[in-house]
VEXDREN-2710 file (C-alpha; in Angstrom, 1 decimal):
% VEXDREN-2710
k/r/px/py/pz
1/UNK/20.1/-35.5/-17.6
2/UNK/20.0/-33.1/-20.4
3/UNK/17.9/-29.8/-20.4
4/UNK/17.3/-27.4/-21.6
5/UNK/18.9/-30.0/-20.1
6/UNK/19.2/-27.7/-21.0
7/UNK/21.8/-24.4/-20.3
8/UNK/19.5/-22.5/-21.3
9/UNK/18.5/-21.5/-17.6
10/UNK/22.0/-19.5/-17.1
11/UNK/19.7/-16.2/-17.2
12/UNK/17.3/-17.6/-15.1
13/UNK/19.6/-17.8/-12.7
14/UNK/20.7/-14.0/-12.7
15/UNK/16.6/-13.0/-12.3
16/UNK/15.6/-15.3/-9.4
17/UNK/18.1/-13.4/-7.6
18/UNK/19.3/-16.3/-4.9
19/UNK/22.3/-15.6/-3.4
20/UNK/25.8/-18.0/-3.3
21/UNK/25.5/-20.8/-0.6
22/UNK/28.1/-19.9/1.7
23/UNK/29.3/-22.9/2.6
24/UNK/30.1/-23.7/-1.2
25/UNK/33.0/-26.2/-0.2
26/UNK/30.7/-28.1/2.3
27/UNK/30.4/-31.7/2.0
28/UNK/27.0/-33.2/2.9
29/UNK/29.1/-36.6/4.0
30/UNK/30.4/-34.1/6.6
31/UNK/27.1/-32.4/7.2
32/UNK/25.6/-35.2/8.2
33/UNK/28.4/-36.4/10.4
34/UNK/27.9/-33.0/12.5
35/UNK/24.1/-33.7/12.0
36/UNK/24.2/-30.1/9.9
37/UNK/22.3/-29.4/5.9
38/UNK/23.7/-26.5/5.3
39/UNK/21.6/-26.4/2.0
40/UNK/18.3/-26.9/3.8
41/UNK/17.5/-23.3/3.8
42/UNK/18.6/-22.8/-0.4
43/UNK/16.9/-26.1/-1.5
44/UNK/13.5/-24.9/0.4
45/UNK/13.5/-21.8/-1.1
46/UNK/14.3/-23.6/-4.6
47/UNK/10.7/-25.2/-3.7
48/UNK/9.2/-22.4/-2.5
49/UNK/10.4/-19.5/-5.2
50/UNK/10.3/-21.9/-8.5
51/UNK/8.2/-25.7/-7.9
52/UNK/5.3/-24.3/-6.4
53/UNK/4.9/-21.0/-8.3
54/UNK/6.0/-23.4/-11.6
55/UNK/2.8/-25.9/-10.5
56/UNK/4.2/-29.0/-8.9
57/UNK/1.8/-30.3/-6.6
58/UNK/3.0/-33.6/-6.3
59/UNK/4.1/-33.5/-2.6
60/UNK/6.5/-37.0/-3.0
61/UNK/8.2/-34.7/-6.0
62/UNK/8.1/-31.6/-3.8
63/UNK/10.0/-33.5/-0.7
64/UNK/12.5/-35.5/-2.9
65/UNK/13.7/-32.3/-4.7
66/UNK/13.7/-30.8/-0.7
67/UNK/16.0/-33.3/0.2
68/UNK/18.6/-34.0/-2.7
69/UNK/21.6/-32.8/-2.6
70/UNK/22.3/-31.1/-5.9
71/UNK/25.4/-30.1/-5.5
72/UNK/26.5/-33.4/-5.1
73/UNK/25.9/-33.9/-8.5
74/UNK/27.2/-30.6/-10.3
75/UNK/31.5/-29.8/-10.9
76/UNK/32.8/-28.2/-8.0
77/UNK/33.3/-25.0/-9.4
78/UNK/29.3/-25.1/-9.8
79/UNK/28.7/-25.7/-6.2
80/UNK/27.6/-21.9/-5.8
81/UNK/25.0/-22.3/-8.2
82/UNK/23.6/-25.6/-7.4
83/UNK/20.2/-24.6/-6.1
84/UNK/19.4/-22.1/-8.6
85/UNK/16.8/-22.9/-10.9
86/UNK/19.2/-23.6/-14.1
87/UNK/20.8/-25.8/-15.8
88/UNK/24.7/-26.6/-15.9
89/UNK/26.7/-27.8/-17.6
90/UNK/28.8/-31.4/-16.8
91/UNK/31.2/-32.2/-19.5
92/UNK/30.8/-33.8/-22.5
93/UNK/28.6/-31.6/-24.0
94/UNK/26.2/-32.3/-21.7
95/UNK/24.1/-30.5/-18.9
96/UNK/22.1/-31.6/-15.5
97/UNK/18.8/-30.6/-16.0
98/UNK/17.0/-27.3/-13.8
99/UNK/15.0/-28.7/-10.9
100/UNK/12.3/-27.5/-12.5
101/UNK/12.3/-29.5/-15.1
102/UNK/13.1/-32.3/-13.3
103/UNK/10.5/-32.0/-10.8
104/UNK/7.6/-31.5/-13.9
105/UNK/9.2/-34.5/-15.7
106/UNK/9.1/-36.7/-12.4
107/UNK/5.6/-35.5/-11.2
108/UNK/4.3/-36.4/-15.1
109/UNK/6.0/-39.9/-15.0
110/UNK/2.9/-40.5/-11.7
111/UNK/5.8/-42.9/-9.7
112/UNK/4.7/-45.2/-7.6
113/UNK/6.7/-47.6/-4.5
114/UNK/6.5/-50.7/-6.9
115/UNK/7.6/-49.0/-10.4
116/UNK/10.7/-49.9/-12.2
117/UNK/11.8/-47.3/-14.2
118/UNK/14.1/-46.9/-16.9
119/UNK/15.8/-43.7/-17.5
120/UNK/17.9/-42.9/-20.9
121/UNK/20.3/-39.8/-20.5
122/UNK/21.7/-40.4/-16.9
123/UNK/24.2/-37.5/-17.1
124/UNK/25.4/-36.8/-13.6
125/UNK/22.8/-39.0/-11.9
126/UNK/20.4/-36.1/-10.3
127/UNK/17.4/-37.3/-12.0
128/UNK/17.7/-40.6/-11.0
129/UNK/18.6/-39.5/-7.2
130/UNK/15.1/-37.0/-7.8
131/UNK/13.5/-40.6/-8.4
132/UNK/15.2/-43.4/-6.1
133/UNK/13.4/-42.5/-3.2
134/UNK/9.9/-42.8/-5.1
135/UNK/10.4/-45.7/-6.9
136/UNK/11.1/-49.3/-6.3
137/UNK/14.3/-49.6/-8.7
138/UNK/15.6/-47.4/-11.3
139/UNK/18.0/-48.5/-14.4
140/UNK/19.8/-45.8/-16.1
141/UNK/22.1/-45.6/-19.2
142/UNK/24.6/-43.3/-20.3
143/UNK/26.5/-42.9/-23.5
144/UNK/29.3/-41.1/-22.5
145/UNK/31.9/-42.9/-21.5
146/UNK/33.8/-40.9/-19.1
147/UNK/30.6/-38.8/-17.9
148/UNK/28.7/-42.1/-17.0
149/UNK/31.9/-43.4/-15.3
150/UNK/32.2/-40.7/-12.9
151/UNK/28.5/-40.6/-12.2
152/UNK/28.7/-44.8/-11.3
153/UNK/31.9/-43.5/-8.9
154/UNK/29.6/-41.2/-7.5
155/UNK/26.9/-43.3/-6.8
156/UNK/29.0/-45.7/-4.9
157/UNK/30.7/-42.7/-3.0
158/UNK/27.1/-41.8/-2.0
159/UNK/26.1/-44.8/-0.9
160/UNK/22.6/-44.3/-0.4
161/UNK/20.6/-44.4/-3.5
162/UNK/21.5/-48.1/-3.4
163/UNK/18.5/-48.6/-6.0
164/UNK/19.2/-46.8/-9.1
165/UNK/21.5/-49.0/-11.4
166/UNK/23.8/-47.7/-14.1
167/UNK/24.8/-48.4/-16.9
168/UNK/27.1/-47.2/-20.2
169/UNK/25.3/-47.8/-23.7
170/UNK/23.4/-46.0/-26.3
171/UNK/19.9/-45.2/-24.9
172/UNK/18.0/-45.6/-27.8
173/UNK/18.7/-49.8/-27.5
174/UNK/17.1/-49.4/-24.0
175/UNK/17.5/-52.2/-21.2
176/UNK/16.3/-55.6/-22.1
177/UNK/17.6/-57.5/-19.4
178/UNK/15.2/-55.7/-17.4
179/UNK/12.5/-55.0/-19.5
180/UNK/9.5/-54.3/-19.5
181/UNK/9.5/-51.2/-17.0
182/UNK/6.9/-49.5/-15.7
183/UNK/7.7/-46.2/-16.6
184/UNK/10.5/-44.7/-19.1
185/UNK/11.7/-41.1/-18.8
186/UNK/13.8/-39.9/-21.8
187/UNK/16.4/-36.8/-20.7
188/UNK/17.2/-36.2/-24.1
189/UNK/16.0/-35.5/-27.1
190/UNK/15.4/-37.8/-30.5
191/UNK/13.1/-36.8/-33.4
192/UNK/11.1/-39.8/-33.2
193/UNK/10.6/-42.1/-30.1
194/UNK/13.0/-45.2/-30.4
195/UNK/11.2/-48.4/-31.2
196/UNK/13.1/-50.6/-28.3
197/UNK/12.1/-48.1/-25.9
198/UNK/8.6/-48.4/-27.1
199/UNK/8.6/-52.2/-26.8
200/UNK/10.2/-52.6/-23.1
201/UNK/7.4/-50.3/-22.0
202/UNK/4.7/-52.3/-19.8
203/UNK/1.5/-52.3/-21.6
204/UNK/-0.8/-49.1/-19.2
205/UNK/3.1/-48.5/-18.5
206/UNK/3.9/-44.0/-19.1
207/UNK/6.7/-42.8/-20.9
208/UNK/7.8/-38.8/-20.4
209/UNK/10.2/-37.9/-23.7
210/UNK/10.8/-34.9/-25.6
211/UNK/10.4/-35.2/-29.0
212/UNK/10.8/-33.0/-32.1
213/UNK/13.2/-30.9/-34.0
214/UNK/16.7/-30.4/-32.1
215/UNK/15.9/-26.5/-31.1
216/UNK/11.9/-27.2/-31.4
217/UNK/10.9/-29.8/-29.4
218/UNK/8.0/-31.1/-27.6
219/UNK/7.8/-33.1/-23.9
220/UNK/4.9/-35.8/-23.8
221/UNK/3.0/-38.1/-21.9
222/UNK/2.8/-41.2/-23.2
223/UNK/1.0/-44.0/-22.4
224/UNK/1.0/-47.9/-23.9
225/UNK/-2.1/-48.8/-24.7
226/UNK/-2.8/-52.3/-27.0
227/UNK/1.1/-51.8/-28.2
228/UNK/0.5/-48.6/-28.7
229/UNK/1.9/-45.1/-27.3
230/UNK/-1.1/-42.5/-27.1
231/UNK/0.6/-39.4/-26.7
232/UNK/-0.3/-35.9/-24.9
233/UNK/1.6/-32.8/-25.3
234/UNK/2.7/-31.5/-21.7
235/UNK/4.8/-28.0/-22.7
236/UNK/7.4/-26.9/-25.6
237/UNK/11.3/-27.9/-24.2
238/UNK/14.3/-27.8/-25.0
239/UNK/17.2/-30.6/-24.4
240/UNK/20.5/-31.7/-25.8
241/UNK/19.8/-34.1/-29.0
242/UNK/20.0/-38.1/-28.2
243/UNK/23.4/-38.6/-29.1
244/UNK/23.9/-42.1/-31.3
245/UNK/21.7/-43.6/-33.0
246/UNK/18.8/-41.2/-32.5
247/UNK/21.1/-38.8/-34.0
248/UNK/22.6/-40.3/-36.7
249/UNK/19.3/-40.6/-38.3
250/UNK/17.8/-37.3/-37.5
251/UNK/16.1/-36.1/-40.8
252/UNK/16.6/-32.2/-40.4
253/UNK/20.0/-30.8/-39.0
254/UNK/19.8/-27.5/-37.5
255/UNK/21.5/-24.5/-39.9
256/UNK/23.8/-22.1/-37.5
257/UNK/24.5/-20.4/-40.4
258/UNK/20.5/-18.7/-40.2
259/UNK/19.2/-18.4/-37.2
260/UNK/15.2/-18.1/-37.2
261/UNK/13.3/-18.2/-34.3
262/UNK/9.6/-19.6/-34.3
263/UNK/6.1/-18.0/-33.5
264/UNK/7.4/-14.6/-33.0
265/UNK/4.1/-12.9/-33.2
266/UNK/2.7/-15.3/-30.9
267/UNK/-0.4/-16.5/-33.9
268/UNK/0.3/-19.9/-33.1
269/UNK/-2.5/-22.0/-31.2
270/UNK/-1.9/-22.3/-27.4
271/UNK/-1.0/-26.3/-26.0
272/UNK/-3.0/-27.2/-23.7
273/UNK/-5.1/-23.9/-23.6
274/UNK/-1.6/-22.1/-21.4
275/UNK/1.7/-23.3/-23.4
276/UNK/2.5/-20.8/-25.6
277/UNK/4.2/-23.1/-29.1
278/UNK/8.0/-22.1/-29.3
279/UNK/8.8/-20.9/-26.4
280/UNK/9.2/-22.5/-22.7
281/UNK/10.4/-21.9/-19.4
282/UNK/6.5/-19.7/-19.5
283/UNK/6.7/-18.5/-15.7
284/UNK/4.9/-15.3/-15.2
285/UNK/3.0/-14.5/-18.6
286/UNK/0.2/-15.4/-20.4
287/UNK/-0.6/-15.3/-24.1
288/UNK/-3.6/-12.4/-24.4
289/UNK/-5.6/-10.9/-27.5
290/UNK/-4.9/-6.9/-28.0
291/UNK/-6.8/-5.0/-30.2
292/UNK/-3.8/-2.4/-31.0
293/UNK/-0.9/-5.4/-31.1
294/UNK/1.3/-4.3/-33.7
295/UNK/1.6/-7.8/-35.6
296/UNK/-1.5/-9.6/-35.5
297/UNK/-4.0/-10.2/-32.5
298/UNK/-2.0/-11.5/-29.9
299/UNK/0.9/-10.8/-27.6
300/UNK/2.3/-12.1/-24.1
301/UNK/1.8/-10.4/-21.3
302/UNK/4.4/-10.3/-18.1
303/UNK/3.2/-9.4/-14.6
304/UNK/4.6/-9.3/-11.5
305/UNK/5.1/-7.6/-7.9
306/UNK/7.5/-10.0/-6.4
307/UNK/11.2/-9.3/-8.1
308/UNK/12.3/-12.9/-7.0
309/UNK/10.0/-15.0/-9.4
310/UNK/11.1/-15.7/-12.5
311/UNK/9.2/-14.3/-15.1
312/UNK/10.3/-14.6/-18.9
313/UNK/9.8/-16.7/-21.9
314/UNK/12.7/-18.6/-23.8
315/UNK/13.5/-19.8/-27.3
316/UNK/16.8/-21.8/-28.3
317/UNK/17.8/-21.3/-31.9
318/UNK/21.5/-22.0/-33.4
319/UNK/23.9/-19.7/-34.4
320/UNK/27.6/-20.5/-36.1
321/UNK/29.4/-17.2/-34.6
322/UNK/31.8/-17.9/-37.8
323/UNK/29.3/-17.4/-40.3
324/UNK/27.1/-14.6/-38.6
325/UNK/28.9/-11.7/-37.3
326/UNK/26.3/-9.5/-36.2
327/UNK/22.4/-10.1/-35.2
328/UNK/19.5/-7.6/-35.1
329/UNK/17.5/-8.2/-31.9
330/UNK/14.4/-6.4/-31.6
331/UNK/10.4/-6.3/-30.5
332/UNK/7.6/-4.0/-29.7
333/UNK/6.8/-3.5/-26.1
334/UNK/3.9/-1.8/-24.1
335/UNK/4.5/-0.9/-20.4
336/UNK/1.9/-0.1/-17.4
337/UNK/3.7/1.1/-14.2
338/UNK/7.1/-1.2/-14.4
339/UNK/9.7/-0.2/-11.7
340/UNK/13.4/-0.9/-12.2
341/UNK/15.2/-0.8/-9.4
342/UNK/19.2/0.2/-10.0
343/UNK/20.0/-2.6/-12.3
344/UNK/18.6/-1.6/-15.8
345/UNK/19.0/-5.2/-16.7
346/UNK/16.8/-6.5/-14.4
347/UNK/14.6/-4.5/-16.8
348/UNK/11.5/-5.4/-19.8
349/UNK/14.1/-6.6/-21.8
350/UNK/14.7/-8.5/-25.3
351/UNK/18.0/-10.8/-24.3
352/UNK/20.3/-13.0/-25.9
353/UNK/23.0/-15.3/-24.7
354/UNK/25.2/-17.4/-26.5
355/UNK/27.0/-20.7/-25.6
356/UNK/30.1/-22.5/-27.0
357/UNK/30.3/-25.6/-28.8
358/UNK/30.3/-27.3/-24.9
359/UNK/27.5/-25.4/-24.0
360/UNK/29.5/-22.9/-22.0
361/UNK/28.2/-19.8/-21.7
362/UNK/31.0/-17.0/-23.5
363/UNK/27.8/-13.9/-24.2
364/UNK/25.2/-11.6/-23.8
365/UNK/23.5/-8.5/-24.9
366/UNK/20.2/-7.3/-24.5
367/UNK/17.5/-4.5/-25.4
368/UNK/16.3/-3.3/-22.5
369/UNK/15.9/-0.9/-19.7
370/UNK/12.6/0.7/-19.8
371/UNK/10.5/1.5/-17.2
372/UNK/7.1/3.9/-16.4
373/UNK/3.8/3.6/-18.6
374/UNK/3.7/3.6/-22.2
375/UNK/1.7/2.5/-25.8
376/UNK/3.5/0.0/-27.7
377/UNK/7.2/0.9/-29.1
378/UNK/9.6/-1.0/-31.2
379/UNK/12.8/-1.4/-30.0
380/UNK/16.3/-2.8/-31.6
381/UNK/19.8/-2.7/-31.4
382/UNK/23.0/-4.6/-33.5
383/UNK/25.1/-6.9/-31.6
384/UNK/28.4/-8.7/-32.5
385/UNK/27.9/-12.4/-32.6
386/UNK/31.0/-14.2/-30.2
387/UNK/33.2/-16.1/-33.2
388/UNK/32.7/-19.2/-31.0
389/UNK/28.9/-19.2/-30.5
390/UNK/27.2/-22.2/-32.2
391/UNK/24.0/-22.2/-29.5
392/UNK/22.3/-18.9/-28.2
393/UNK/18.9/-18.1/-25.9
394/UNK/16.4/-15.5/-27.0
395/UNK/14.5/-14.6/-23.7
396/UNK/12.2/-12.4/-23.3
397/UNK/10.5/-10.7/-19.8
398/UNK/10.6/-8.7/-17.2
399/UNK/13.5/-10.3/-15.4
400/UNK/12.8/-8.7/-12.3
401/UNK/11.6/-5.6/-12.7
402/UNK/7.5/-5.4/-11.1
403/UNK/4.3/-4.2/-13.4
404/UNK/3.0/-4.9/-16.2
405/UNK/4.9/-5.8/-19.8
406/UNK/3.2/-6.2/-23.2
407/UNK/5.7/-8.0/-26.1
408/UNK/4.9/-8.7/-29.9
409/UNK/7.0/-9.2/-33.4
410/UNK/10.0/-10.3/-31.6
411/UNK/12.9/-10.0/-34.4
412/UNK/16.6/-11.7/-34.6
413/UNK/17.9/-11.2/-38.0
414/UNK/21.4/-12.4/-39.0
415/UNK/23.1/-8.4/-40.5
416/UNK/25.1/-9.3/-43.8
417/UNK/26.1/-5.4/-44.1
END
């Protein structure tokens, strides 16, 4: 499980405000022995505060993600954080997906009782526990040795998803054996969908994948239809590349040496009529027309009254902290009646954080701290770059704060002087 698989939810975490499970160190083996969940209460407020608010209806997806145990399937020094809506990461370069994502990736692949499904990207196995108890059989593949290794141990420790099979291999050869499958869902990211998975689809069979460039991506429906996949765009993503392969014959490698982030004027056509193109994780805003926005026509709007909520907008770009020592970071914002309460950062804010070549998060700055009513003002500020960033987050919000936030002509500019 990948997802942006990725990491990139290590702010959302700070916003939604859920506090440390107490009973960190608790094992759910035990739990159940003394007929106790102590995460009941975190995981139905995980449902409550992000799925339903995020749009999953699906109730089978709503109870599954209710019941896992996440923190099963996160390191132990993770625990804390297991039922916060972010990703985190595994080893390996890798990461276990946010529930969110996971639950809009699971309600989009429709499961049914009889599917067989095929999932490529099984990281620490949460995506396929999300799925065993929906499905009739899931087969999942890993490439990383000692990642995939641990998560078979785990499975077997478990001993109750007794229906999801694992596997180590490159994903982008797929399963024959037990092709074709109902439904495939892809946890990481290729430019181009692999061929093999394409053929051990079952013809009407779906396929959820992100696809695109490896810090612009896009996750789809797809559906075989006379051989063929017909394709609909579901909401701009961001996940870790599909490693082997898939990588090896990516076309365009990402430059950390100039970073550029996408549709910062927000110009771009909307997806879907909602998805703003670029950005994701869109909880709380809306892309609006202004007649006095400072660059162009439109801008996003935040609003909200409930401090709890997530409410921002996220873009992944990379950045090689050896190359760029500094960054300008930047936009114009409006306000109307925003309160901050004692913590300016849970402010309007332009933010950035960086992660490490393992995706560890090692930074953060951020422009930010307003509050009250006011026209539209651009604001910047010069921040050193970490020497071991190669990844960063450019979010954008109100991260907390209630009222009303206007943003345009967002700016991150590698400083040469």
């Amino acid at each position: 499980m990948r997802y942006g698989h990725s990491w990139i939810y290590s702010w959302v975490a700070f916003v939604t405000g859920i506090a440390s499970l107490l009973l960190a160190n608790t094992s759910p083996i035990l739990a159940q022995r003394n007929n106790v969940d102590p995460y009941a209460v975190e995981r139905e407020r995980l449902v409550r505060n992000v799925l339903i608010p995020g749009g999953i209806k699906d109730q089978g997806v709503l109870r599954s993600v209710g019941t896992t145990p996440r923190h099963e399937f996160v390191p132990p020094e993770y625990v804390s954080k297991a039922y916060l809506d972010i990703a985190i990461p595994i080893g390996d370069q890798q990461t276990i997906s946010s529930p969110y994502i996971v639950a809009l990736m699971t309600e989009a692949l429709q499961p049914k009782p009889t599917d067989v499904v095929l999932e490529i990207g099984t990281g620490s196995g949460y995506q396929a526990a999300i799925l065993s108890p929906l499905v009739k059989d899931v087969y999942t593949i890993e490439i990383k040795e000692d990642l995939g290794q641990r998560t078979i141990e785990l499975f077997e420790q478990l001993g109750v998803y007794t229906n999801v099979h694992c596997k180590l291999g490159d994903g982008f050869q797929g399963w024959k054996e037990h092709a074709p499958f109902d439904k495939i869902i892809v946890t990481c990211s290729p430019s181009d969908v692999p061929v093999p998975l394409q053929e051990q689809l079952k013809e009407g069979g779906l396929m959820v994948i992100p696809v695109g460039e490896r810090y612009q991506q896009m996750l789809y429906l797809m559906r075989k239809k006379d051989g063929k996949l017909e394709k609909e765009a579901l909401t701009p993503t961001l996940f870790v590349p599909m490693t082997g392969n898939a990588e090896q014959s990516r076309p365009d490698k990402p430059d950390g040496s100039n970073p550029v982030l996408f549709n910062t004027s927000f110009e771009e056509p909307l997806i879907r009529n909602f998805h703003i193109p670029g950005w994701y994780y869109q909880f709380g805003c809306v892309q609006i027309e202004d007649e006095d926005a400072p660059d162009g026509k439109n801008v996003v709007q935040f609003e909200s009254n409930d401090p709890n909520l997530p409410s921002m907008l996220l873009q992944g770009i990379p950045i090689d902290g050896r190359s760029v020592k500094k960054i300008k970071l930047g936009a114009y914002i409006s306000l109307k009646d925003v309160k901050v309460g004692r913590n300016k950062e849970k402010s309007p804010s332009i933010a950035i954080q960086y992660f490490d070549a393992d995706r560890n998060r090692i930074g953060y700055n951020y422009v930010g701290g307003f509050k009250g009513t006011r026209n539209w003002r651009y604001e910047e500020k010069i921040f050193p770059v970490p020497p071991h960033a190669r990844e960063a987050i450019v979010s954008i919000g109100l991260f907390g704060a209630e009222g009303i936030a206007r943003f345009d002509g967002v700016v991150l500019q590698a400083v040469t002087k």
